[in-house]
C-alpha positions as CSV (number, residue, x, y, z in Angstrom):
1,X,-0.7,-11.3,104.3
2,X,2.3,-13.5,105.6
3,X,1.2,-16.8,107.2
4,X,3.5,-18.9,109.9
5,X,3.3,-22.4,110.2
6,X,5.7,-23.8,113.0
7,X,6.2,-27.7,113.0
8,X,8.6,-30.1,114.7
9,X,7.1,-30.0,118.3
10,X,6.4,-33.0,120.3
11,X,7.4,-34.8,123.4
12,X,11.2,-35.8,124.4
13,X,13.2,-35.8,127.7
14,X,15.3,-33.8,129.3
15,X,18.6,-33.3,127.8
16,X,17.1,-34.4,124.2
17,X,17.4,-31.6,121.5
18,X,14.4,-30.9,118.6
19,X,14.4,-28.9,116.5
20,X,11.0,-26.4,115.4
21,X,10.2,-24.9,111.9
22,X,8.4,-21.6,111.1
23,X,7.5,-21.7,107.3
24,X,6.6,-19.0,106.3
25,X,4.3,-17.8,102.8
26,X,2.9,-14.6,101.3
27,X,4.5,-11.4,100.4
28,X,8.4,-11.5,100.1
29,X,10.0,-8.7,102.2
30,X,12.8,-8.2,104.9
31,X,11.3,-9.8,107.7
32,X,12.6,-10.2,111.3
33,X,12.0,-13.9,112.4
34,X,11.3,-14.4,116.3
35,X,10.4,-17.2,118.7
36,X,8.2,-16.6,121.9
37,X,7.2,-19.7,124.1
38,X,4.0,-19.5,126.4
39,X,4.4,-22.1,129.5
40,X,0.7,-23.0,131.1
41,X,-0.4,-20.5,133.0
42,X,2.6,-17.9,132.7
43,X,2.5,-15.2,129.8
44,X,3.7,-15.3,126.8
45,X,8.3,-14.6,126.8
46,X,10.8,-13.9,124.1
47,X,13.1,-17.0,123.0
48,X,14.9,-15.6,120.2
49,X,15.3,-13.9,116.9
50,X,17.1,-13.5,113.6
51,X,17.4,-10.7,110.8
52,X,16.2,-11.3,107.4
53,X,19.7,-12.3,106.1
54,X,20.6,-13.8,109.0
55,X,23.4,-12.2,110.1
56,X,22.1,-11.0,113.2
57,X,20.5,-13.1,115.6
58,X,19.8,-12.5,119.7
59,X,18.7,-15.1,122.7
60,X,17.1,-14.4,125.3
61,X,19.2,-15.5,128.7
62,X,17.6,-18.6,129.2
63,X,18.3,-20.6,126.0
64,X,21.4,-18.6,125.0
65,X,24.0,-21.1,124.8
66,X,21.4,-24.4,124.5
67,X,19.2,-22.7,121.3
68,X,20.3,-21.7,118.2
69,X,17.9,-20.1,115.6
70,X,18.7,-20.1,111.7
71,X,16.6,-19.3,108.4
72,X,16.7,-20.9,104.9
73,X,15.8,-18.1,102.8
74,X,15.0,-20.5,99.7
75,X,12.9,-22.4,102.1
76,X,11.2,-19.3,103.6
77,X,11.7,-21.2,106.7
78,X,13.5,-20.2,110.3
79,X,14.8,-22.6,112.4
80,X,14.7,-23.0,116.2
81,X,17.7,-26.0,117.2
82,X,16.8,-26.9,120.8
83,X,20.0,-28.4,123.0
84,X,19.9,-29.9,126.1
85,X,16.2,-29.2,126.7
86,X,15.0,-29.0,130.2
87,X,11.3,-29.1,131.9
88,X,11.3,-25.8,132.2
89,X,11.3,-25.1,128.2
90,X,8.1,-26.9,127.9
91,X,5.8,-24.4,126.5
92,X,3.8,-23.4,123.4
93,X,6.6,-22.0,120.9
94,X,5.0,-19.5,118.9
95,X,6.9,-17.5,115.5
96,X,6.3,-14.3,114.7
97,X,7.5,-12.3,112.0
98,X,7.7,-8.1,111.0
99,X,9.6,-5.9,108.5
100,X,10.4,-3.7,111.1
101,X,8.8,-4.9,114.8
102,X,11.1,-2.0,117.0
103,X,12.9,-4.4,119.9
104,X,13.3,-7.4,118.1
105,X,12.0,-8.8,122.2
106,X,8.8,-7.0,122.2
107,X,6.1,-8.8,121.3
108,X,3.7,-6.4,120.5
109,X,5.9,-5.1,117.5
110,X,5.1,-8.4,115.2
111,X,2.1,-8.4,112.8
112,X,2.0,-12.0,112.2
113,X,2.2,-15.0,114.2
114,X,1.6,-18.8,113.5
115,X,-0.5,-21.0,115.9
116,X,2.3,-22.6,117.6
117,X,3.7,-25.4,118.2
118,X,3.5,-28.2,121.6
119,X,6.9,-28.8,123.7
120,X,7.0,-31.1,126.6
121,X,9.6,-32.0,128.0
122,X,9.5,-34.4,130.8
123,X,12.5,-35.1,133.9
């Protein structure tokens, strides 16, 4: 059984990066890495997501450009780098992982999910 464990959330400002971690334990394997966000009241959207090696990685519009997600293999952690953060990111950011979850944007494709991790960010 994989377990997630994202970290790194908090409060900050608008324009401020931070940066979130997903570490990750359990059974080795070639896991796709991805990052949802829930805002209050609004369901849960893809943010992005990274192959196992990370060679491959994809945004979804609204962060592409601003977010940048990487993974330390050694670490078994992936990384979410947040740029010029806005109120509209603040959410619950959520990590979910799968050998093979289909659309790397479809949610219902991931097995295993930590219990995410708090982002405000205020104007």
């Amino acid at each position: 059984q994989v377990q997630l464990v994202e970290s790194g959330g908090g409060v900050v400002q608008a324009g401020d990066p931070l940066r979130l971690s997903c570490a990750a334990s359990g059974p080795a394997g070639t896991y796709i890495t991805a990052w949802f966000r829930q805002a209050s009241g609004e369901d849960r959207e893809y943010v992005a997501a990274i192959d196992w090696n990370g060679v491959h990685t994809e945004y979804s519009v609204p962060v592409k450009g601003r977010f940048t997600i990487s993974r330390d293999n050694v670490k078994n952690t992936v990384y979410l780098q947040m740029n010029s953060l806005k109120p509209g990111d603040t959410a619950v950011y959520y990590c979910a992982a799968d050998e093979a979850p289909g659309a790397w944007r479809d949610q219902a494709g991931y097995d295993y999910w930590g219990q995410g991790t708090q982002v405000t960010v205020s104007s």
